[in-house]
Every structure is written in structure tokens, then in C-alpha cells.
N, C-alpha and C positions, 0 to 999 in steps of 0.2 A: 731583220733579214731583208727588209724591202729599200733597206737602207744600202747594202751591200748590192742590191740588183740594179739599182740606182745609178751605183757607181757604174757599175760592171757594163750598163745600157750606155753610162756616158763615155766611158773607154771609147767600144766601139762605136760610137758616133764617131768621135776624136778621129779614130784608126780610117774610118771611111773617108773624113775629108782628103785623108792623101792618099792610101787605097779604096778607090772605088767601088772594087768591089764586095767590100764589106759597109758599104751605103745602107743595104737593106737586103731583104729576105730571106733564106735561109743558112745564107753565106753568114752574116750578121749574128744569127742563133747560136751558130754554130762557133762564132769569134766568143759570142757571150758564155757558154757553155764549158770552150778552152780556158778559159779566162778564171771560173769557178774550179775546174778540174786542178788547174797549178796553183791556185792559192790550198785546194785540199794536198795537193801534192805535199808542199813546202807545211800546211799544218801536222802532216800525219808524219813527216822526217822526223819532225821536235821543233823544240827552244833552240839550241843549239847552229840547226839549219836555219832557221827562219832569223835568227840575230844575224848569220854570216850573208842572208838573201838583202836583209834591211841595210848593210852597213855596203852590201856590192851597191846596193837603188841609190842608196846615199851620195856615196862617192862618184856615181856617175852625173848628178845631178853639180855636185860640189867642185868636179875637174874644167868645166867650161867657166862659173864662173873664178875661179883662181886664175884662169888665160885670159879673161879679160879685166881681171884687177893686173895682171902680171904683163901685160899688154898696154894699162894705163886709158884704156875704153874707158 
């Protein structure tokens, strides 16, 4: 679990360099909190949801770079 909080802490860090104000205090908690509340969200839907959530994160990840192979960057 401290492993998952970890993450969830390094999210918002991430999220604060280009929103400020999730930098720190209880704007921050509150990102971290969200953050746990949709992952239970997306556990408590199913298998089902949580493959169609993985395969959305995927391809969002996988469309830029295919424009820059398909771009010749």
C-alpha cells in the first residue's frame, strides 16, 4: 500500500509543476485522495472497465508516438 501512496504522492508532485496549485497543502491531499477515489472507482466497475480504462491510457500514450514515427521525427 505505501507503494501505491508513493505513486499517487508522485502524480501530484508531477500535476503541481504545471498546476500550481496542487504544489502543496491541502489542494495537494485533496488531488491525492481523488486520485485513490478513481482508481477504487474503476476497481469496484470490474475487469471488464478497468481493461477498457487500461487499453483508453494505452492508446493515448501510443497516438503521439505513431505522429511522430508517421512524421519521420
Amino acid at each position: 500500500m505505501l507503494g501505491v501512496a508513493g505513486v499517487a504522492a508522485a502524480a501530484a508532485d508531477a500535476l503541481g509543476t504545471t498546476i500550481t496549485a496542487l504544489a502543496g497543502g491541502p489542494v495537494r491531499s485533496l488531488a491525492i485522495i481523488g486520485w485513490f477515489a478513481a482508481l477504487a472507482l474503476i476497481n469496484l466497475r470490474g475487469v471488464g472497465f478497468a481493461a477498457g480504462v487500461v487499453a483508453l491510457v494505452t492508446s493515448i500514450k501510443l497516438i503521439p508516438l505513431a505522429l511522430f514515427v508517421e512524421v519521420g521525427i
